[in-house]
C-alpha positions in Angstrom: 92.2 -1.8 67.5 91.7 -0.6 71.4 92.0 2.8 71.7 92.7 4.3 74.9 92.1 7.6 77.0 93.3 8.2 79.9 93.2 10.8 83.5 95.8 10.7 86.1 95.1 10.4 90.0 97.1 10.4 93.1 97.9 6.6 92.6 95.5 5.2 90.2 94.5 6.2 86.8 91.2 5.7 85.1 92.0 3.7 81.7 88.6 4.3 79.1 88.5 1.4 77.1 87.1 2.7 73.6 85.6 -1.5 72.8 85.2 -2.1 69.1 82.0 0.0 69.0 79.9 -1.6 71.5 80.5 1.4 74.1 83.2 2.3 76.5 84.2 0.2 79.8 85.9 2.2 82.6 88.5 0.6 84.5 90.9 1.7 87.7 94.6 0.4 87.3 97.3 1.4 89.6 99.6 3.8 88.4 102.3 2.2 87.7 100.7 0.0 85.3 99.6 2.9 83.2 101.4 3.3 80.4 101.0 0.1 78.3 101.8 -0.3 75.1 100.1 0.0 72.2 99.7 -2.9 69.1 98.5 -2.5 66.3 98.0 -4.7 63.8 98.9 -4.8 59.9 95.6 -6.0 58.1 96.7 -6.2 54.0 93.9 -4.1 52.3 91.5 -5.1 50.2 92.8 -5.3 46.2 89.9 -3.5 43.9 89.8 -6.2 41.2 87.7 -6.6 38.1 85.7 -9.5 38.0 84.9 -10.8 34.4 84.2 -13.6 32.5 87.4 -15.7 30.5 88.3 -14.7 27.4 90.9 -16.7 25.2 94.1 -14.5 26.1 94.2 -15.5 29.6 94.4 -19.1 29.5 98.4 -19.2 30.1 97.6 -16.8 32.9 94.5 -19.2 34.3 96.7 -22.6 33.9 99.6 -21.2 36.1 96.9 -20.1 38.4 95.6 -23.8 38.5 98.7 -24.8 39.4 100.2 -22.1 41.8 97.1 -20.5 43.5 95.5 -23.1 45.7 94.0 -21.1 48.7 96.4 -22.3 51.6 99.5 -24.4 52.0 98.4 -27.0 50.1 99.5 -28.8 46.2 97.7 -30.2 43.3 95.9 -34.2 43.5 97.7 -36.9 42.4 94.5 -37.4 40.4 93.9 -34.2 39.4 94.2 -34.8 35.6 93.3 -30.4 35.1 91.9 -31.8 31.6 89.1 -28.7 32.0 92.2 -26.3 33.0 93.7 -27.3 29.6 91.3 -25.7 27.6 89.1 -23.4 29.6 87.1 -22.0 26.4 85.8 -25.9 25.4 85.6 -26.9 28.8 83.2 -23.8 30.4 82.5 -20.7 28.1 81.5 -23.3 25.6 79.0 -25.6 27.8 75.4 -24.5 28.4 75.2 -23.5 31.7 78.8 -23.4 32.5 81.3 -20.4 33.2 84.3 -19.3 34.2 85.3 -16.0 36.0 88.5 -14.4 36.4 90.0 -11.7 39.2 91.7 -8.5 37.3 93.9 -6.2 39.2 94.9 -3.0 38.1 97.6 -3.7 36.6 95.7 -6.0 34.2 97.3 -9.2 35.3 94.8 -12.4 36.3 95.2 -12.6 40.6 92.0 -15.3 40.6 89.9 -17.6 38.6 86.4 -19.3 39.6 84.5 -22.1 37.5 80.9 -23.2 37.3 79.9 -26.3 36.0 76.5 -27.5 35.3 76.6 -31.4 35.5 73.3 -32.8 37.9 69.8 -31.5 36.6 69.7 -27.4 38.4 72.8 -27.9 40.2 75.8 -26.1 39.6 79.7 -27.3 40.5 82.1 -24.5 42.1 85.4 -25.4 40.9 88.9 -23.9 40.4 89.1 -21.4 42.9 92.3 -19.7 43.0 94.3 -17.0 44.3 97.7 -15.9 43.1 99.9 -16.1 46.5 100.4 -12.8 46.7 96.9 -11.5 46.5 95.1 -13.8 49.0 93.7 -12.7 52.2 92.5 -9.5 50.2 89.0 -10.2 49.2 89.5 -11.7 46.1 88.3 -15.1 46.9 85.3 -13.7 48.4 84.2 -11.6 45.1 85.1 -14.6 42.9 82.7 -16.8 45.1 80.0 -13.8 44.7 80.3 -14.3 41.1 80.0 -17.5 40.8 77.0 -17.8 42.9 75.0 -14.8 41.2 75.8 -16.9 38.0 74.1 -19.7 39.7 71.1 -17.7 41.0 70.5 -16.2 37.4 70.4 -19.6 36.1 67.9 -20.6 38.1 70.0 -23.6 40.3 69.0 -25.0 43.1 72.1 -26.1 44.3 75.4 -25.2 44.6 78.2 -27.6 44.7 82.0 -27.7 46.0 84.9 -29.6 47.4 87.7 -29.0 48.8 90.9 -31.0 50.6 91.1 -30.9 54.7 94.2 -28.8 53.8 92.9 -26.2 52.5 91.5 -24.5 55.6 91.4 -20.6 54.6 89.2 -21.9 51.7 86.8 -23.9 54.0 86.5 -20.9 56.0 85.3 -19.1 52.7 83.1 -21.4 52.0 81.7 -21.5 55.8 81.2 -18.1 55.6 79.3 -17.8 52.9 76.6 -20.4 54.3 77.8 -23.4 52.8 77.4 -26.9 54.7 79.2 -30.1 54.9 77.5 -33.0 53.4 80.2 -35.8 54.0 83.8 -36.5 53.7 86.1 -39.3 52.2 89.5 -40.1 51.4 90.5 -39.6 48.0 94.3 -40.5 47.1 95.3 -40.8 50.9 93.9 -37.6 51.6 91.0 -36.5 53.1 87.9 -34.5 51.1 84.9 -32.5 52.3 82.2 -32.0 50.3 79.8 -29.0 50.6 76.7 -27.8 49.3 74.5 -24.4 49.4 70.6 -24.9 48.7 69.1 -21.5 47.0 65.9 -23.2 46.8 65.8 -22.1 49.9 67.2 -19.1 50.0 70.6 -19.4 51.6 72.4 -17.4 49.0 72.3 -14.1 51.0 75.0 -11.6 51.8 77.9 -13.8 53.1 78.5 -14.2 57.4 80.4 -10.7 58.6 
């Protein structure tokens, strides 16, 4: 937010422009021009959430997730059969190498789930990233990601894996941010699919873009 100071003169006033921390810029505006007004805008805060691994009593709240939580305006494949979302236990907490993480909020109910599958030889899969829709854009998505990632690290990956629809743009920025690059895209049931990876071989998992 700009903050402003300001000294009157005869006809002209001095506005100090206070600019994000990178020092102040002074500026002469005529009088009448002065008084501007001031907006300021709403960010939501950031929920404090628990992030955990799943545990069998929050499959009904993980499924409705799976359904409901895709990050931006966006709905389910066509071919999205959700076999793994069916039963989370088999399909991840049961499977060498995979996991799967969910968001708690203080209230105790599940706002987000993350999965990691290990598939390709020390490579891991990102999948089912979600955010209930009235949590997102409050850092949950980013810690969820976090997780997931440090799970990879400690297992020793060397690549990290993900994909996403065209779509889903606040979840490609995510993914952007936290150093992840585009390998290529196709269609997939009419719609179009990027595909991303992150090497840790060589040492791109660091602290996410500010």
């Amino acid at each position: 937010m700009l903050q402003f100071r300001h000294s009157s003169f005869i006809r002209a006033s001095f506005i100090r422009v206070s600019n994000f921390g990178f020092g102040e810029v002074t500026r002469i505006v005529p009088h009448h021009l002065f008084l501007l007004p001031c907006v300021v805008m709403d960010v939501p805060a950031n929920i404090p959430v628990t992030i955990r691994p799943f545990r069998p009593e929050d499959q009904h709240a993980c499924q409705t997730l799976y359904r409901e939580g895709l990050i931006g305006d966006t709905k389910l494949a066509d071919n999205d059969t959700g076999f793994d979302m069916d039963d989370i236990e088999s399909a991840y907490m049961k499977k060498p190498g995979s996991c799967f993480f969910v968001a708690i909020d203080p209230a105790g109910s599940v706002v987000g789930t993350i999965g990691v599958q290990h598939h390709e030889e020390s490579t891991g899969e990102i999948r089912r990233l979600r955010v209930r829709r009235d949590s997102q854009r409050r850092g949950i998505g980013a810690k969820l990601l976090e997780a997931a990632l440090k799970f990879c690290q400690d297992h020793l990956y060397l690549k990290v894996t993900l994909d996403t629809f065209m779509t889903q743009e606040p979840a490609i920025k995510l993914f952007e941010k936290f150093r992840f690059r585009q390998s290529r895209t196709r269609v997939v049931a009419g719609k179009e699919r990027r595909y991303f990876y992150l090497d840790l071989y060589a040492g791109e998992a660091r602290k996410p873009k500010s």
